[in-house]
GUDRENLUM-161998 format. One record per residue: residue number from 0; residue in three letters; x, y negated, z of N, C-alpha, C in turn. Coordinates in steps of 0.001 Angstrom, whole numbers. Layout:
<sites>
NUM;Ala;X;Y;Z;X;Y;Z;X;Y;Z
...
</sites>
This chain:
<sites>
0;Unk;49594;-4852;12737;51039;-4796;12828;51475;-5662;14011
1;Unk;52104;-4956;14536;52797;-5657;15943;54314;-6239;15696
2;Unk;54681;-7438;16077;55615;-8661;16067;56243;-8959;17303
3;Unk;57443;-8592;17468;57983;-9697;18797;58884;-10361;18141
4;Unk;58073;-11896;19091;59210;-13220;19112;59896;-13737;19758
5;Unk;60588;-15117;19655;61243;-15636;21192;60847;-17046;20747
6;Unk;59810;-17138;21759;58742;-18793;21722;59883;-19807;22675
7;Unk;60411;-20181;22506;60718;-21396;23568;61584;-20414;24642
8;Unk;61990;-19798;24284;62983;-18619;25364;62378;-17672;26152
9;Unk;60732;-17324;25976;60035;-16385;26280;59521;-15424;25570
10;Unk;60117;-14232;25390;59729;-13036;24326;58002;-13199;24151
11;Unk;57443;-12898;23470;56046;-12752;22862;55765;-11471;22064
12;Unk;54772;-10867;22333;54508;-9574;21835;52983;-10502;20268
13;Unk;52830;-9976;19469;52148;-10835;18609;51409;-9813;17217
14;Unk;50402;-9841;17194;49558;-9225;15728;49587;-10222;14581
15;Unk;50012;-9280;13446;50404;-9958;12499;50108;-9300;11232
16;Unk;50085;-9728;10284;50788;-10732;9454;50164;-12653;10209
17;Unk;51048;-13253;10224;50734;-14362;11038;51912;-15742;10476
18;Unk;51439;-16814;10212;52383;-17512;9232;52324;-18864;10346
19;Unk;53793;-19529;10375;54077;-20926;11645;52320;-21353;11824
20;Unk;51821;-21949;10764;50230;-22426;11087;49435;-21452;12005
21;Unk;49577;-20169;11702;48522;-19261;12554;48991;-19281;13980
22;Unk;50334;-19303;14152;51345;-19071;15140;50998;-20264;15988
23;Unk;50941;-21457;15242;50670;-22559;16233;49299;-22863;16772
24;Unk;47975;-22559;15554;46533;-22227;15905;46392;-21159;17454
25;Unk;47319;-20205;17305;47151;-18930;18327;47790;-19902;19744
26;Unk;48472;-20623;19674;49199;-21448;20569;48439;-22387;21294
27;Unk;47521;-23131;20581;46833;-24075;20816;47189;-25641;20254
28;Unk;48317;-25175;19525;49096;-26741;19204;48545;-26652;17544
29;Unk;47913;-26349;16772;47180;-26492;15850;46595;-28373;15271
30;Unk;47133;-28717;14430;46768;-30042;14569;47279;-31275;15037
31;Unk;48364;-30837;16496;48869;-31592;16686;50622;-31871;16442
32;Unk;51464;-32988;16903;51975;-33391;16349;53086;-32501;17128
33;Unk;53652;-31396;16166;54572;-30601;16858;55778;-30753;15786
34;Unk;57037;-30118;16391;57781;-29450;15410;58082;-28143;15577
35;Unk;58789;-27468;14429;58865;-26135;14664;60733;-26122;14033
36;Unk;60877;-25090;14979;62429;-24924;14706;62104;-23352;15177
37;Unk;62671;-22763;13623;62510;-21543;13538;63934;-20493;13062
38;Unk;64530;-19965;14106;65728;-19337;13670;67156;-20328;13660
39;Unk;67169;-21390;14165;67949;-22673;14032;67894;-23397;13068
40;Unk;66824;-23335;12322;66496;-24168;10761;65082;-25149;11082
41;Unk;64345;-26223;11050;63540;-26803;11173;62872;-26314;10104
42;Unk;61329;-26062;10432;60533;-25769;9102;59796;-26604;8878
43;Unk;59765;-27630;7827;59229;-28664;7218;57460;-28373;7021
44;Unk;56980;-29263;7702;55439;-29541;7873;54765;-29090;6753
45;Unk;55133;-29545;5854;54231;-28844;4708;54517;-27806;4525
46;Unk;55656;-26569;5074;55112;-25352;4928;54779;-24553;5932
47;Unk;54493;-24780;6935;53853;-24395;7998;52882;-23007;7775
48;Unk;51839;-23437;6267;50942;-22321;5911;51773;-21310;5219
49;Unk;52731;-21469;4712;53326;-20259;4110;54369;-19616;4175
50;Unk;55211;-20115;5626;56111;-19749;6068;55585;-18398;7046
51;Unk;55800;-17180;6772;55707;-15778;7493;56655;-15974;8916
52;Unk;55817;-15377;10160;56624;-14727;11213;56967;-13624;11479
53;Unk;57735;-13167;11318;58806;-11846;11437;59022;-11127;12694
54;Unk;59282;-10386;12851;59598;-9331;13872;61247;-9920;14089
55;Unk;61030;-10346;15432;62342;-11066;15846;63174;-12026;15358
56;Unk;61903;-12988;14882;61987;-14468;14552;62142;-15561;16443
57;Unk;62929;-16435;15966;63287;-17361;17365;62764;-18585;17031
58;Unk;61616;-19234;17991;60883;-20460;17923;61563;-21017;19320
59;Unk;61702;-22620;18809;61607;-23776;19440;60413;-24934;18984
60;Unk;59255;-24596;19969;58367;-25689;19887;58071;-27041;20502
61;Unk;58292;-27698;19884;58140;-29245;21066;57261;-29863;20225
62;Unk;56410;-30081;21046;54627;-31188;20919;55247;-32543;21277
63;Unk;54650;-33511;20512;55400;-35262;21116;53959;-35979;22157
64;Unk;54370;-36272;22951;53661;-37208;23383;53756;-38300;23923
65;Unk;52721;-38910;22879;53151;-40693;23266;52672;-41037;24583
66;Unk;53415;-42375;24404;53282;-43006;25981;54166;-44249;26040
67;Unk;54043;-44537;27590;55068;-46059;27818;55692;-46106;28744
</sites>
């Protein structure tokens, strides 16, 4: 099943069924310390695995990185 999104203001074409965790594994940000803002709602870390991506779902991803 084929999915388009809007990652960070760049459409994405995407195979799916695919849930924020897979979404961010496929990304490369898997693990690390991201947030996800999905549709203008923040999706809380612990559901990452069971939150579904949709066919014309809107992501804002920002990774933190420390520093000085």
């Amino acid at each position: 099943m084929s999915i388009e999104v809007t990652i960070n203001g760049e459409p994405r074409g995407l195979e799916g069924p695919l849930t924020v965790a897979g979404l961010l594994d496929l990304l490369g940000l898997a693990g690390g310390k991201v947030a996800v803002e999905r549709n203008l709602e923040i999706v809380p870390r612990s559901t990452y695995g069971e939150v579904a991506v949709a066919d014309g779902d809107r992501y804002e991803i920002v990774r933190f990185i420390g520093g000085g």
